[in-house]
N, C-alpha and C positions, 0 to 999 in steps of 0.2 A: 400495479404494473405500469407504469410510466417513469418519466425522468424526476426524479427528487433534488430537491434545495440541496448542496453540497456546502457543510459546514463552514464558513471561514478561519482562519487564522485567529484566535482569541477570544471561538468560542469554548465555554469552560466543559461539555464533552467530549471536547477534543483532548483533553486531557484526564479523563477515565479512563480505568482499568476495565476492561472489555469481560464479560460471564461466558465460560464456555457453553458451547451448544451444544445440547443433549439429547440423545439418541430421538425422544418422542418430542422433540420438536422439528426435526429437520423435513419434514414434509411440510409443517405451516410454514418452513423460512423460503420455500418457494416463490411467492410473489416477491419477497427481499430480494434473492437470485434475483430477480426480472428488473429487479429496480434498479441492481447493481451493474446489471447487464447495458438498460437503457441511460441511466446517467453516464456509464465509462464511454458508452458514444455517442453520444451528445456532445460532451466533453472533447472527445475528438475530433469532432464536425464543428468546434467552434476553435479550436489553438489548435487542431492538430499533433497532438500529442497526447499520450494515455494510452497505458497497457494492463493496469489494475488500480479496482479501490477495495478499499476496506468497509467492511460495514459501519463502523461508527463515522465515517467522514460524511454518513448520509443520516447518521441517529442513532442507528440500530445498533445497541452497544452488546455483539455476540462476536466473538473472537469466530472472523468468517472473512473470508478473500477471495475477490472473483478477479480472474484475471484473464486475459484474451490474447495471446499473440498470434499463432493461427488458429486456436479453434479454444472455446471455452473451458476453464480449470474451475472448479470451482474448491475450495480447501476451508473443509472445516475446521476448528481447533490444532491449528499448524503453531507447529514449536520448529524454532531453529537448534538442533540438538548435536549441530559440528558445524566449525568455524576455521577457516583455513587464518595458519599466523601471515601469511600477507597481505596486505592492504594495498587498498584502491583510494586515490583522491577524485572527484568529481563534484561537478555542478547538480545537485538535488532539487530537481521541482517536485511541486504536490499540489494534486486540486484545489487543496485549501488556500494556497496563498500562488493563483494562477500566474502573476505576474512577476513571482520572487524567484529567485534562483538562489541555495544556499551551498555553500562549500561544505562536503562533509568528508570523514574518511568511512569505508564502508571496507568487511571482511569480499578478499579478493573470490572468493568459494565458501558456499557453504554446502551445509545437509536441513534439508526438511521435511517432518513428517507428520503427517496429517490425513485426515477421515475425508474420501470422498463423497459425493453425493448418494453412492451405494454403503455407504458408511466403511467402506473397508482402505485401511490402512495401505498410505502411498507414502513413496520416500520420492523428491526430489534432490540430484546433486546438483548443483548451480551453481554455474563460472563468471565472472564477468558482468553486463550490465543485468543479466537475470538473478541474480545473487543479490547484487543492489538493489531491485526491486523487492522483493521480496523479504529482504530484511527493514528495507520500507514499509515498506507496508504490514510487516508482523508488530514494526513499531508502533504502527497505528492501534494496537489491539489493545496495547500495554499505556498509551496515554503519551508518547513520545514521538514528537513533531520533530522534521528535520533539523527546523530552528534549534531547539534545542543540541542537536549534534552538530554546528559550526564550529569550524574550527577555531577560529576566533573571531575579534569585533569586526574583520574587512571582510567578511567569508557570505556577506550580502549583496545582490544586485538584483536590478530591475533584468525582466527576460528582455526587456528593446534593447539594454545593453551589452550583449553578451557577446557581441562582436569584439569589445575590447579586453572581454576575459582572457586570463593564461590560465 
């Protein structure tokens, strides 16, 4: 239960395929929860920004996302299982690479469903920047960095310069 090392940008578990979490472990992933809990604000108390991580962006390679907007989610084995056909372009940050900002196109809406901490089965519909999170960070489970979803080779920049972004 404290704040953990947050992977960087090219390390090589950032790019594993995450193990689902199974019923008779979700009580030992408790202190993970806690870790996930203390690193996403820390994380905030240092950029100011951060609404979820992924467990593998700390090690823990279990398809697992805590996320915080006003009050704690925590989503075990979350599949995005509908996808609205319009799309969103936006600036993508990620803990792993604090200072980058990447162009992505992300689905305008989705559907996700996933085990809560009482194991029982929850459907999120998500519009907007909550959609984009969250298909973020399901990315994360599957071994896929935003990097990797830029649109193309200019679809990079430092976060000091984002003032000059369109």
């Amino acid at each position: 239960m404290a704040v953990q090392q947050v992977l960087l940008l090219g390390h090589p578990k950032l790019y594993e395929i995450c193990e689902p979490v199974r019923r008779n472990e979700r009580d030992s992933l408790e202190p993970v929860i806690q870790d996930l809990h203390d690193t996403l604000f820390d994380f905030r108390r240092k950029y100011g920004v951060g609404r979820a991580i992924a467990a593998p962006q700390i090690g823990v390679m279990k398809r697992m996302v805590y996320m915080y907007i006003s009050s704690p989610t925590v989503l075990f084995n979350p599949v995005i299982d509908q996808e609205s056909e319009e799309m969103i372009t936006l600036w993508d940050d990620c803990m792993c690479f604090p200072d980058l900002v990447v162009k992505v196109r992300r689905h305008k809406a989705c559907r996700i469903t996933f085990l809560d901490r009482s194991w029982q089965k929850q459907t999120l519909l998500l519009e907007d920047d909550l959609s984009e999170l969250l298909q973020h960070e399901c990315d994360h489970l599957d071994g896929v960095l935003a990097t990797s979803r830029a649109i193309d080779t200019r679809s990079f920049a430092l976060r000091s310069q984002m003032e000059f972004l369109a």
